[in-house]
C-alpha positions in Angstrom: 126.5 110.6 88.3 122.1 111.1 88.1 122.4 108.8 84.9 125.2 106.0 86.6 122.7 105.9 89.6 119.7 105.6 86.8 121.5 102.4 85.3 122.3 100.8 88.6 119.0 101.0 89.5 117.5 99.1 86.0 120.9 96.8 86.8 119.8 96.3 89.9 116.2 95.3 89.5 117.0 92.5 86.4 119.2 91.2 88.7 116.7 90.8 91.7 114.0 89.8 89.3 115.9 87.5 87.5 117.1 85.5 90.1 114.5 85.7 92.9 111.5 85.6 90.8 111.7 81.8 89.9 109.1 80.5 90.0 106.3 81.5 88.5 103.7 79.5 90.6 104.9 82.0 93.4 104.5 85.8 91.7 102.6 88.0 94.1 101.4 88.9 91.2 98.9 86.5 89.7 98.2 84.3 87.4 100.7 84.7 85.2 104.7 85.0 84.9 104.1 88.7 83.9 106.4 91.6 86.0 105.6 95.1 84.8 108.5 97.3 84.6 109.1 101.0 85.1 107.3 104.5 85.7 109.1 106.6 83.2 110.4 104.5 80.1 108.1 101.1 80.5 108.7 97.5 80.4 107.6 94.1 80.5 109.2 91.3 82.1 107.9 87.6 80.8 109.0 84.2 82.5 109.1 80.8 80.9 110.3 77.8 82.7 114.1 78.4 81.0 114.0 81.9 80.4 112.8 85.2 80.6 112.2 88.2 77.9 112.0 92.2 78.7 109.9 94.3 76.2 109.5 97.6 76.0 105.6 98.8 76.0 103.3 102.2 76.3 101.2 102.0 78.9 99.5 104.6 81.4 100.1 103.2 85.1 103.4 103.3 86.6 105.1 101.0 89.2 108.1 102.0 91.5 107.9 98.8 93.9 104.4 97.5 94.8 102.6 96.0 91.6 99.9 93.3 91.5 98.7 92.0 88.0 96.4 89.2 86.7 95.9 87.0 83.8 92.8 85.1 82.4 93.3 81.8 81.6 94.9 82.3 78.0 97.7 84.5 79.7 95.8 88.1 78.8 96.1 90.6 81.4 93.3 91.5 83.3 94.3 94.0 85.2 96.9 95.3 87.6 97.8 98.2 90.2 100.7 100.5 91.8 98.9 101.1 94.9 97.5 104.3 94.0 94.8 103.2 91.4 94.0 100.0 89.3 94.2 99.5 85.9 92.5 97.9 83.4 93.5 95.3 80.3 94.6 98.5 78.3 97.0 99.8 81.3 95.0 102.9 82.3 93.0 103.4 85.3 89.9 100.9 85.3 86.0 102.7 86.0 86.3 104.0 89.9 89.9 102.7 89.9 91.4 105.6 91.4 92.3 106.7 95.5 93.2 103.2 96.3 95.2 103.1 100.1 93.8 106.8 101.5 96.6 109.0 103.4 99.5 111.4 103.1 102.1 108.2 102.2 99.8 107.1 99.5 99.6 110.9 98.2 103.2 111.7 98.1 104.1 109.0 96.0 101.9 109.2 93.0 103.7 107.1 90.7 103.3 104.1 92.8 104.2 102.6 96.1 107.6 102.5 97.0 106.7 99.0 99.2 107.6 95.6 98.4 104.9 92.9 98.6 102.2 95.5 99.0 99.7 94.1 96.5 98.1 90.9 95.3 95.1 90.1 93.3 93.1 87.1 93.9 90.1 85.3 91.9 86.7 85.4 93.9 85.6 82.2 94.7 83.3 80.8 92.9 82.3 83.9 91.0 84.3 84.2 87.6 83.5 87.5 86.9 85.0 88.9 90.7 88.6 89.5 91.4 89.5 91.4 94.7 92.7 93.0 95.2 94.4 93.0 98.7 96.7 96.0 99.3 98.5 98.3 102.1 100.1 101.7 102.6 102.2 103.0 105.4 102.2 105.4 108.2 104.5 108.2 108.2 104.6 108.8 112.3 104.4 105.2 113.3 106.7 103.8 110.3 103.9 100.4 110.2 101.1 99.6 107.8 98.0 100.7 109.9 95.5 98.5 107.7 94.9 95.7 105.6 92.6 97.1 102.7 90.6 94.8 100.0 88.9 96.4 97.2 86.4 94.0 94.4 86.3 94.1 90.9 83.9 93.1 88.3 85.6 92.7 84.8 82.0 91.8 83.3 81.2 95.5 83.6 82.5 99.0 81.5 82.3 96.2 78.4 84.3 94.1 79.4 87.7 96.6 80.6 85.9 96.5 84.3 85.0 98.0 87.3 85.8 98.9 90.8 82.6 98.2 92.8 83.4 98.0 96.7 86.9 99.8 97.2 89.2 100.6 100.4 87.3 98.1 102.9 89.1 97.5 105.7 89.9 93.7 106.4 91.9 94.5 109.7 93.5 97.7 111.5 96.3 97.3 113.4 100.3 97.5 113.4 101.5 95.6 109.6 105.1 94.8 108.3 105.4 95.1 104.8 103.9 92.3 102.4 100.9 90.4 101.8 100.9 86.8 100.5 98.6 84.4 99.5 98.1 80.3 99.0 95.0 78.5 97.7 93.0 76.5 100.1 93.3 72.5 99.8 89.8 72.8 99.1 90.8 74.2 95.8 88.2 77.0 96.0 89.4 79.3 99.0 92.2 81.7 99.7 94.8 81.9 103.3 95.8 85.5 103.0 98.3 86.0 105.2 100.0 89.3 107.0 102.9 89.7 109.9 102.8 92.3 112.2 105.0 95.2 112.4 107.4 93.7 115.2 107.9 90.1 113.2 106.5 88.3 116.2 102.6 87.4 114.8 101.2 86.2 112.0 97.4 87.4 111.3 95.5 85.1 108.7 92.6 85.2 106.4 90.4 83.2 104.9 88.9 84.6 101.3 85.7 82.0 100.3 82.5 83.1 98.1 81.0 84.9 101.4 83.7 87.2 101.3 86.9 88.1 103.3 86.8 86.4 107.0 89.5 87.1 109.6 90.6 83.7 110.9 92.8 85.5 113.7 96.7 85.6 115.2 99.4 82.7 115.1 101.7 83.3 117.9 104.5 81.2 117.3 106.7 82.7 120.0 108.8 84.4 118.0 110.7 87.1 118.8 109.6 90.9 118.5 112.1 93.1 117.3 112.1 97.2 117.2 112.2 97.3 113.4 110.1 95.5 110.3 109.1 92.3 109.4 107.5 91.4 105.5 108.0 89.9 102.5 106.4 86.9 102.7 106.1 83.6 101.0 105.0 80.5 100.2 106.4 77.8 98.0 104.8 76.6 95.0 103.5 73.6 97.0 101.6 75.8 99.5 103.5 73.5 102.3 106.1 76.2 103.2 106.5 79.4 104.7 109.0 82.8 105.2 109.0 85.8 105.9 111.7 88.0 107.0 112.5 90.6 109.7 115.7 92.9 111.6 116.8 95.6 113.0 119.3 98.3 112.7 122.1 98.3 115.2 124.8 101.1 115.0 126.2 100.4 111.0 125.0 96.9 110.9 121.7 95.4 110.3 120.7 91.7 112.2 118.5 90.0 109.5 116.3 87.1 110.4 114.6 84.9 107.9 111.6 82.8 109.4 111.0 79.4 108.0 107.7 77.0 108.8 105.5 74.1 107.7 102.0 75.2 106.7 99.1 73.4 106.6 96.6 74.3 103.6 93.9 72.4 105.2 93.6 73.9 108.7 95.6 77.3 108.0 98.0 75.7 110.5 101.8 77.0 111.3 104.9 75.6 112.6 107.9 76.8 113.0 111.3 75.3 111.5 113.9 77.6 111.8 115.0 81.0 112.3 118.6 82.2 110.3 120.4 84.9 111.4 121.7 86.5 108.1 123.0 89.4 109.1 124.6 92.2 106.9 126.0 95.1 106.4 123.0 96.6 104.3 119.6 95.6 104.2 117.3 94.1 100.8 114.1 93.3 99.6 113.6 90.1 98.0 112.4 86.8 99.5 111.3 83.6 96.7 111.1 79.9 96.5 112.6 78.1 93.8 110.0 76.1 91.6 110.2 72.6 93.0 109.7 74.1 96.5 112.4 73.0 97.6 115.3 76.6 98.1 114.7 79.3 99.7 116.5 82.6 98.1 116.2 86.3 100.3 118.5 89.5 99.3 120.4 92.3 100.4 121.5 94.8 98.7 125.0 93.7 98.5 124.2 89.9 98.8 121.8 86.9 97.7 121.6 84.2 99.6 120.4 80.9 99.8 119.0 77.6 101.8 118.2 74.2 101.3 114.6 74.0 103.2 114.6 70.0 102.6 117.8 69.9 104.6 117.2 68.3 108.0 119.2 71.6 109.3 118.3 74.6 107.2 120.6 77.2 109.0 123.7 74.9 108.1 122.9 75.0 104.2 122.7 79.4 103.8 125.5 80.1 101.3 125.8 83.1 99.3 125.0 82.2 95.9 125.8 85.8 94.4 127.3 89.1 94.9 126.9 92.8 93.9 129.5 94.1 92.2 128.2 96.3 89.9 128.8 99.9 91.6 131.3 100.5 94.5 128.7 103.0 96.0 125.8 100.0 95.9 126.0 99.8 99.4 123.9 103.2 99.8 121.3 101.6 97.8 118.6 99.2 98.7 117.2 96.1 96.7 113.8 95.8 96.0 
């Protein structure tokens, strides 16, 4: 049974990968079409516009869920992280790259973070040799991410493998779903960094230019709070739409909610489209635009489903554009 459950789980993850990882433009990731696979026997996942390949590689750093990696401009990899440390081009930890996200949750899972969205590593403005990685961990008592942590690299120094030279600075404390995204400025220099608070009913922002990280503040869009989580969220490849989802348990069943807006890239603007109501019978991880923009595709563990966000009515185009049926016990498991 240990070793059905093991392939389920690699199953499970090509399957998610595969089909909600689309479009490149949109990996958490970076710059690059790269998805690092594995914290026992290792693997890398590369996407093309048509396909994909998944090699086998040796490499120190683990992942379990949260990963972040980026490329220089010929496609190398620069450097990437679990959560617990960073690593450099070789795939072991980078100069000072160590005790990233401080605290018991961070400590018990020293393989990597078991948290969706956790992670994403952006360019420094103006500054070619800076890259500064945005990250989270959770709290065990209050169940929330208590802080939004940046820590700055310099891949100039250590000849040339990098190293970590400001680390753990708090951006923002608070009460944090799950997730951290990103889109580039229509200046074409800056960064929106974007967060959602524990309860799914704010959005905090951030504004990354070359004088550093600058909290821009909340987006209240009236939406409603819920006693559960909110996360993984988006933006399409054209930076003009938004999503991020959020539910709650009730008895067996979970009411899921994906959130869908207009952004503006020149004013860090919001505004609300719609608001599905998905709900399942289990719950997922897994929320991506397609390439041109233009569908939405979010998962549970038993589902994926789908949405036309050029529709003039979004909520009437969700269909569910694939099903689970690998395992009859899948139900018990969760999709990341």
């Amino acid at each position: 049974m240990t070793e059905l459950i093991k392939k389920y789980k690699i199953v499970r993850h090509f399957l998610c990968l595969t089909i909600l990882l689309l479009s490149k433009e949109c990996l958490p990731q970076g710059y690059n079409s790269t998805f690092f696979l594995g914290y026992n026997a290792k693997a890398r996942m590369s996407f093309t516009d048509t396909s994909y390949s998944i090699i086998p590689e040796t490499r120190t750093i683990p992942f379990m869920d949260t990963q972040a990696n980026i490329s220089d401009e010929n496609g190398n990899i620069l450097m990437s992280s679990n959560g617990i440390f960073i690593a450099d081009a070789t795939g072991d930890t980078m100069l000072n790259g160590e005790g990233l996200n401080p605290g018991q949750f961070a400590d018990d899972f020293p393989a990597g973070l078991p948290m969706p969205y956790a992670n994403i590593i952006l360019p420094m403005p103006d500054d070619s040799n800076k890259y500064i990685l945005f990250h989270q961990t959770l709290d065990y008592t209050t169940g929330d991410s208590p802080n939004i942590f940046y820590t700055i690299t310099d891949v100039s120094l250590n000849g040339g493998l990098g190293e970590i030279i400001s680390k753990n600075n708090i951006a923002l404390s608070g009460s944090f779903g799950a997730g951290i995204t990103a889109c580039r400025h229509a200046n074409g220099r800056d960064w929106w960094i974007i967060a959602i608070s524990w309860d799914g009913s704010l959005i905090h922002e951030f504004l990354l230019t070359p004088n550093g990280v600058n909290y821009i503040g909340i987006k209240n869009l009236q939406l409603q709070a819920y006693a559960g989580w909110a996360g993984q969220p988006v933006f399409s490849p054209d930076g003009e739409k938004f999503a991020f989802r959020n539910g709650y348990i009730q008895g067996m069943y979970w009411n899921l909610y994906i959130n869908i807006m207009n952004f503006d890239r020149c004013t860090g603007d919001f505004i609300l489209d719609t608001v599905i109501n998905y709900s399942d019978s289990t719950i997922g991880f897994g929320t991506m635009f397609s390439s041109d923009s233009r569908y939405l595709y979010f998962s549970t563990s038993e589902h994926i489903y789908q949405v036309d966000t050029d529709a003039p009515n979004i909520g009437a185009t969700l269909q569910t554009v694939a099903t689970n049926d690998v395992f009859p016990f899948s139900t018990a498991c969760v999709l990341y």
